[in-house]
C-alpha positions as a Markdown table, in Angstrom:
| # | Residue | x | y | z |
|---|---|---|---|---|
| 1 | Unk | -200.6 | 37.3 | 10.1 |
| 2 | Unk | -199.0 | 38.1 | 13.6 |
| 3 | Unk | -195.3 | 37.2 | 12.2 |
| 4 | Unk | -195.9 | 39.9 | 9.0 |
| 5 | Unk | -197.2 | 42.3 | 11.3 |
| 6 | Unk | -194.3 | 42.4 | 13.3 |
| 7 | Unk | -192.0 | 42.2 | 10.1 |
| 8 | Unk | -194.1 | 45.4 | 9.1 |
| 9 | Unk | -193.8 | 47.2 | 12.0 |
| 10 | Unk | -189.8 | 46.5 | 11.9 |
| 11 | Unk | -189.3 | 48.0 | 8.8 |
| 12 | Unk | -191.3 | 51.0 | 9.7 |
| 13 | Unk | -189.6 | 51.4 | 12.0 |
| 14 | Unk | -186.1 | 51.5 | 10.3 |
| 15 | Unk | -187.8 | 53.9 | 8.0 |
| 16 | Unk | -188.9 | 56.6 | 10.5 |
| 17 | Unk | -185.1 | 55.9 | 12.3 |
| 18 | Unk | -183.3 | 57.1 | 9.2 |
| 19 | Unk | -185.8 | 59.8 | 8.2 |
| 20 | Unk | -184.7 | 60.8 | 11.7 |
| 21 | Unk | -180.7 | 60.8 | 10.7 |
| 22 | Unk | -181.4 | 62.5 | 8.1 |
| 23 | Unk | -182.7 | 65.6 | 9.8 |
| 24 | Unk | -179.7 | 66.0 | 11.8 |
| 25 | Unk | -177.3 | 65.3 | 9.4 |
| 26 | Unk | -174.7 | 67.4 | 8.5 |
| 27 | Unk | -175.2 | 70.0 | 5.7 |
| 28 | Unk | -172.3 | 70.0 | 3.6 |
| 29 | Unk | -171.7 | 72.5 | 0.5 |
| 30 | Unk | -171.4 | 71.0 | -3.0 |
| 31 | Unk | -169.2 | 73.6 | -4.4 |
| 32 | Unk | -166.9 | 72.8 | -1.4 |
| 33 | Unk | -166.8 | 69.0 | -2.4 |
| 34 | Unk | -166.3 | 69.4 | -5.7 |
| 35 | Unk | -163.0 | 70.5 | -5.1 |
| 36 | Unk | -162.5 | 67.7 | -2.3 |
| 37 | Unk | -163.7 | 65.1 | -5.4 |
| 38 | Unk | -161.2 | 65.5 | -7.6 |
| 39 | Unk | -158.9 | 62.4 | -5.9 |
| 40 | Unk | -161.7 | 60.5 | -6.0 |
| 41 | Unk | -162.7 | 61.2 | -9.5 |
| 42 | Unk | -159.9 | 58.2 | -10.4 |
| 43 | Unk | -162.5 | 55.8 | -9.3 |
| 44 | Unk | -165.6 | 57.1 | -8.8 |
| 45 | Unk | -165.4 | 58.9 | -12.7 |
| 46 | Unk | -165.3 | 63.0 | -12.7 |
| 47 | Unk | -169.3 | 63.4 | -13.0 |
| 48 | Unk | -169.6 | 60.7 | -9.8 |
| 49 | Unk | -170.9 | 57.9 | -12.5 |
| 50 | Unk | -167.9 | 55.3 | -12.0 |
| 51 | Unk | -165.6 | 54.2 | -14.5 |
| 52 | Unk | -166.3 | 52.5 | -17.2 |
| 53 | Unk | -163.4 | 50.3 | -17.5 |
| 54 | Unk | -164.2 | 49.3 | -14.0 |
| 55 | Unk | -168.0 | 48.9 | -12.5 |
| 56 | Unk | -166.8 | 47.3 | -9.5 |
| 57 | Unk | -166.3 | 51.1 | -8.6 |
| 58 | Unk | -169.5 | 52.5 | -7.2 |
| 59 | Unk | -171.2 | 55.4 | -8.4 |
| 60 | Unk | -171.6 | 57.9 | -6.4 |
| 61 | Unk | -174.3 | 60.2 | -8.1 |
| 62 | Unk | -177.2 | 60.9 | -6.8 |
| 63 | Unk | -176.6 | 58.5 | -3.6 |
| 64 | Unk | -179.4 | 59.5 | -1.1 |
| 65 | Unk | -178.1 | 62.9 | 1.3 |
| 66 | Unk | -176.3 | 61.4 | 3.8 |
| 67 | Unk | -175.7 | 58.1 | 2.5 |
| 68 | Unk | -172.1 | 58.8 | 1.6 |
| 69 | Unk | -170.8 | 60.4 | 4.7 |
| 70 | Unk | -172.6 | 57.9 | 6.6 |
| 71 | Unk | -170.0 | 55.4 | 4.6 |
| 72 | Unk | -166.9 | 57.7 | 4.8 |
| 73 | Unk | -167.1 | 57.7 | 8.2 |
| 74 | Unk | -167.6 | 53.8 | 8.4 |
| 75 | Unk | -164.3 | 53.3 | 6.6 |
| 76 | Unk | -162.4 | 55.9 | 9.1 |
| 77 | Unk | -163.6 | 53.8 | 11.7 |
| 78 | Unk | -163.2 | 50.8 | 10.7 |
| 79 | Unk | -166.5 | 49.4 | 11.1 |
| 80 | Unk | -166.5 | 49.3 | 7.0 |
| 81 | Unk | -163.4 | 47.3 | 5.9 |
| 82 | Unk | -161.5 | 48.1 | 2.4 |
| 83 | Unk | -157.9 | 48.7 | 1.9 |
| 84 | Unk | -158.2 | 51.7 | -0.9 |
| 85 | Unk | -160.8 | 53.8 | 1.1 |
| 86 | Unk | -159.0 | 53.6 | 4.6 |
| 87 | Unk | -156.0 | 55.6 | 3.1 |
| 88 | Unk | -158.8 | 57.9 | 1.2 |
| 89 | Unk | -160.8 | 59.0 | 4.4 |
| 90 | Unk | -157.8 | 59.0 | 6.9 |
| 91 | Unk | -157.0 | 62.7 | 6.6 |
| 92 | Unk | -161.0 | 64.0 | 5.6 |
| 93 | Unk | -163.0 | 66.1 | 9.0 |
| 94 | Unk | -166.1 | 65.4 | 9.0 |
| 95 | Unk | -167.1 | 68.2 | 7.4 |
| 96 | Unk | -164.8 | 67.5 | 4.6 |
| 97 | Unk | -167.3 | 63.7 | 4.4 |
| 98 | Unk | -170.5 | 66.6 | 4.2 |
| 99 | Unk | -169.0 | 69.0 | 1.7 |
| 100 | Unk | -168.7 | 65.6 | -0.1 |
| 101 | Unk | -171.7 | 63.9 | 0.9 |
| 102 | Unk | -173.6 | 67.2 | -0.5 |
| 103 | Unk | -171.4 | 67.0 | -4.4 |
| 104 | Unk | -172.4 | 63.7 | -5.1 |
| 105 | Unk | -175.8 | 63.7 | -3.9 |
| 106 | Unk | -176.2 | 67.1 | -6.2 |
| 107 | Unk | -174.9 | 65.2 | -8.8 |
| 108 | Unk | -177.5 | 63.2 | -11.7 |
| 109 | Unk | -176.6 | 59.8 | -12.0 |
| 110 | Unk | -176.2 | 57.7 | -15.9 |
| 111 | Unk | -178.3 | 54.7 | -16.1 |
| 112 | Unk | -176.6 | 52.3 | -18.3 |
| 113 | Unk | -179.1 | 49.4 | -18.7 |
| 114 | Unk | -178.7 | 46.5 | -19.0 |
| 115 | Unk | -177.4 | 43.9 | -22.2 |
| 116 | Unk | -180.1 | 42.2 | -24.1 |
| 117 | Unk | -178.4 | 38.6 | -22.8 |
| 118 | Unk | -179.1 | 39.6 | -19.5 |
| 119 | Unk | -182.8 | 40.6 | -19.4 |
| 120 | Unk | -184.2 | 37.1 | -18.7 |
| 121 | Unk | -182.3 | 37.0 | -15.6 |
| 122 | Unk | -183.0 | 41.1 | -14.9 |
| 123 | Unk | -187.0 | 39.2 | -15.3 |
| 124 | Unk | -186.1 | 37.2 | -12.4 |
| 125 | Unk | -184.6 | 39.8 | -10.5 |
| 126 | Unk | -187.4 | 41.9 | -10.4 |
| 127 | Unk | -189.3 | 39.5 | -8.9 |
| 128 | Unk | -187.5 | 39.3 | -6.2 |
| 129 | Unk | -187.1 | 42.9 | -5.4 |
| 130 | Unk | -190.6 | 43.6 | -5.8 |
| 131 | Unk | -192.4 | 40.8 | -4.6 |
| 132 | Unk | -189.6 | 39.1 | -2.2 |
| 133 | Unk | -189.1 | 35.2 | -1.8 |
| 134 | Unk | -191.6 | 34.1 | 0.6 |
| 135 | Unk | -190.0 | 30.3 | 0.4 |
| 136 | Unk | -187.3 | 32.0 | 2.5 |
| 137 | Unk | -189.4 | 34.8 | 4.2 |
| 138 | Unk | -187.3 | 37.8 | 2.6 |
| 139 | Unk | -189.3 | 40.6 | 1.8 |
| 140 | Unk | -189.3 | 42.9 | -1.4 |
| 141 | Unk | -186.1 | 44.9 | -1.9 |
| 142 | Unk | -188.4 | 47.9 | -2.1 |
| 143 | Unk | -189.6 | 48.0 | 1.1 |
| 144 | Unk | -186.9 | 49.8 | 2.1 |
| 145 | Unk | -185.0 | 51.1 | -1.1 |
| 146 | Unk | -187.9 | 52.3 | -2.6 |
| 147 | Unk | -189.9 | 50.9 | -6.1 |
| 148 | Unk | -188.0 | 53.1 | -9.0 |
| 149 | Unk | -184.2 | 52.0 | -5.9 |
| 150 | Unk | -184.3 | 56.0 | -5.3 |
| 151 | Unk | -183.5 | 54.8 | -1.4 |
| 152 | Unk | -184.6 | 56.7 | 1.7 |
| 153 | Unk | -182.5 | 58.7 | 3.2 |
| 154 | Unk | -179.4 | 58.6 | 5.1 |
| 155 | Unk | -180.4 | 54.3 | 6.4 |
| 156 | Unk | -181.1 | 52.9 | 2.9 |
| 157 | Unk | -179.2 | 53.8 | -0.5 |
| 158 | Unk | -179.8 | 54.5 | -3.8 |
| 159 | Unk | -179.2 | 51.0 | -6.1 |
| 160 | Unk | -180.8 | 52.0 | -9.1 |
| 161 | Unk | -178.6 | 52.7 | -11.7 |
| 162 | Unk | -175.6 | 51.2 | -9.6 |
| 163 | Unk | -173.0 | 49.1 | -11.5 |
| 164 | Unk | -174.2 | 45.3 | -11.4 |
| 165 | Unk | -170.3 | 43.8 | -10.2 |
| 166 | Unk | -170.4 | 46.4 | -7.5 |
| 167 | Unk | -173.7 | 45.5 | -5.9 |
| 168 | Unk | -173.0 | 42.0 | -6.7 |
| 169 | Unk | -169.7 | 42.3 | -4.7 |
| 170 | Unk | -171.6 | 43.3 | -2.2 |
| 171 | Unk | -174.2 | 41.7 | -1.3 |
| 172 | Unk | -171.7 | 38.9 | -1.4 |
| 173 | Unk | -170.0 | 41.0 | 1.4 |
| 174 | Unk | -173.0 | 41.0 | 3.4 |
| 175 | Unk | -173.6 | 37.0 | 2.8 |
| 176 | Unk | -170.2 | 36.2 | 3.9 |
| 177 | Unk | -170.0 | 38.7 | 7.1 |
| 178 | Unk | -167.3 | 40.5 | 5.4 |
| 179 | Unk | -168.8 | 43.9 | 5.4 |
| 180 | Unk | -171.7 | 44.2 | 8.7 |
| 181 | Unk | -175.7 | 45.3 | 7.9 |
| 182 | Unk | -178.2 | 44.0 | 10.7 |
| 183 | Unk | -180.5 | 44.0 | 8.1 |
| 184 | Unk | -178.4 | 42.9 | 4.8 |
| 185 | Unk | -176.3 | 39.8 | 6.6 |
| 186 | Unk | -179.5 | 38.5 | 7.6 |
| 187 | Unk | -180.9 | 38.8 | 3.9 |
| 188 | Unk | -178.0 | 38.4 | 1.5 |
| 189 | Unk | -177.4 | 35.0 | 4.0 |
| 190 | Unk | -180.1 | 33.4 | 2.1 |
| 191 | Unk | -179.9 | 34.6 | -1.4 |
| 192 | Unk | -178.3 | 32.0 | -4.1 |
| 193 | Unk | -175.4 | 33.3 | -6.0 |
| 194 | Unk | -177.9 | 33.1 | -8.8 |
| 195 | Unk | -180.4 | 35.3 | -7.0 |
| 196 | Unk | -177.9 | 37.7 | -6.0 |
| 197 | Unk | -176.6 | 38.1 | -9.7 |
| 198 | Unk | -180.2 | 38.3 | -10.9 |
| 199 | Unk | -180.9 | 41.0 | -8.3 |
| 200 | Unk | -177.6 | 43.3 | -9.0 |
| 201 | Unk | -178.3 | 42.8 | -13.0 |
| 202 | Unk | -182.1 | 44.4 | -12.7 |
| 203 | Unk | -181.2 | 47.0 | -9.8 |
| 204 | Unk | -178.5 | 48.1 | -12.7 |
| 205 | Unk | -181.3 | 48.5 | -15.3 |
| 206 | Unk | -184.0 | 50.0 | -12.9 |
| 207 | Unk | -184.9 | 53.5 | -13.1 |
């Protein structure tokens, strides 16, 4: 009882932290990163809903307010590795990141589903991001990104609707140490590939 107390008290926490960021984050204008998207629209797809030649490039839609420049800024820094968006962000200001930030979040994002092959393991998915896996102490996937994946704003993103291979891709990052979460590494460390392709397939389909 003492150990999920504290576990509860840790994610409120987190929660309260990033309602906190998100007050003081900067306002960006849409109609300004609109015209700041249109290099990005090569990846990212010209409504911010990926390509779909490609889903291991994210969409951007609808990402939680602050979420995004929170991630630009990452990759200027280098605390966020990846070859393609180092050269993207190295000549954006910061308040080129909010004018974007504010585009894509303005933006409504396409939810694709899922195939008919892949619902058993969705099923299995689901589980864990609503219930957790308490053989391994890992709590529900909702707790902080919300139960429809909406995410809270700027500390925890929108997944629903994301393309499966990207969040796969990830939270493969975050098992390995190649892309740093104190939260995620911790959690992704003890997922199965199985588990990790189950969660990515039903986070895809959620709505």
């Amino acid at each position: 009882m003492k150990k999920f107390l504290v576990l509860s008290m840790a994610i409120a926490g987190m929660m309260i932290t990033g309602v906190g960021h998100a007050t003081h984050a900067s306002e960006g204008i849409a109609d300004k990163g609109a015209e700041k998207a249109a290099v990005c629209s090569s990846c990212h797809g010209a409504d911010g809903n990926g390509m779909a030649d490609n889903p291991l490039y994210p969409k951007l839609a609808d990402q939680v307010p602050g979420y995004i420049m929170a991630q630009l800024k990452a990759f200027k820094d280098g605390s966020r590795q990846d070859p393609i968006m180092a050269g993207m962000v190295a000549a954006l200001s910061e308040e080129d990141m909010a004018h974007l930030d504010a585009y894509y979040s303005s933006l409504p994002v396409m939810n694709i589903g899922i195939k008919k092959e892949d619902e058993e393991q969705a099923l299995e998915g689901q589980k864990i991001y609503r219930g957790g896996y308490s053989k391994l102490n890992i709590s529900a996937c909702m707790s902080c990104h919300g139960p429809s994946g909406e995410g809270i704003p700027i500390q925890y993103p929108r997944v629903s609707g994301q393309n499966a291979a990207y969040t796969e891709k990830q939270l493969h990052a975050f098992k390995d140490g190649t892309r740093k979460h104190p939260m995620m590494n911790s959690i992704a460390f003890l997922l199965s590939n199985e588990q990790i392709k189950q969660l990515s397939l039903y986070t895809q389909g959620l709505k």
